[in-house]
N, C-alpha and C positions, 0 to 999 in steps of 0.2 A: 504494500500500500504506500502509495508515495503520499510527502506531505509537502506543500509550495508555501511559501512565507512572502511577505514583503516588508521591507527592512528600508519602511521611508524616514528618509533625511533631505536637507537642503545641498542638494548635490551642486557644487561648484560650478562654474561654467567654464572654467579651465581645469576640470579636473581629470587626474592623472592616476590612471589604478595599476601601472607599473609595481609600485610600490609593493601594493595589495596583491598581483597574481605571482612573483614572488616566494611567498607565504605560502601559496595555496598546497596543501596536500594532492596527488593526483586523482582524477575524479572515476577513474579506471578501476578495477576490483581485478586485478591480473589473474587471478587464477581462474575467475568465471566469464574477465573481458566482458562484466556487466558495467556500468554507467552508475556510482555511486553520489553522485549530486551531480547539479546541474546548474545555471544559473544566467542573468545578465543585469546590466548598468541601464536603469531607467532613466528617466528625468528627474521622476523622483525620490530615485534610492536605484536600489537592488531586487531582481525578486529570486529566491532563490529554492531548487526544490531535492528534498532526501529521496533519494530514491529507493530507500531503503535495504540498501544492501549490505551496507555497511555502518555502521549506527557511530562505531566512533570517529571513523574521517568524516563523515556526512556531521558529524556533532563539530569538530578541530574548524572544519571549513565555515558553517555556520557562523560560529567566534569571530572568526578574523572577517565576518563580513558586517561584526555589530559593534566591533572592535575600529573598525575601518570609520564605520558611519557614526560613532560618536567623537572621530577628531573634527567631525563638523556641527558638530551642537554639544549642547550638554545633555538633551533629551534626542529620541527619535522612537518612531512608533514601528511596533512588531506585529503584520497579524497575520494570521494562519489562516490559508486562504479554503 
């Protein structure tokens, strides 16, 4: 059962997610070559989805993308779509 999030912040209008993919754990499951997150860069945030394969990279990757969105607030809204 997959679950999709969106992870809205006020996303920069120069902004640079180099930083951010980086960090990211591989979203690949090598031994099933299943697809354990997924994700992309809105307007206004991220939306990003578990695909349940993996529960603790799918969990690591989540972090770094609310991790990410609060260098640009002090607040930003989580919701499960």
């Amino acid at each position: 059962m997959e679950i999709e999030y969106r992870i809205k912040f006020s996303v920069p209008a120069n902004y640079d997610p180099a930083g951010l993919f980086e960090k990211m754990p591989s979203p690949i499951h090598r031994k099933s070559m299943s697809e354990i997150y997924n994700y992309r860069i809105e307007k206004d945030g991220f939306y990003f989805v578990d695909r349940a394969v993996d529960s603790s990279v799918a969990s690591g990757a989540f972090r770094h993308f609310v991790d990410e969105a609060l260098k640009y607030g002090k607040s930003i809204e989580i919701v499960r779509l």
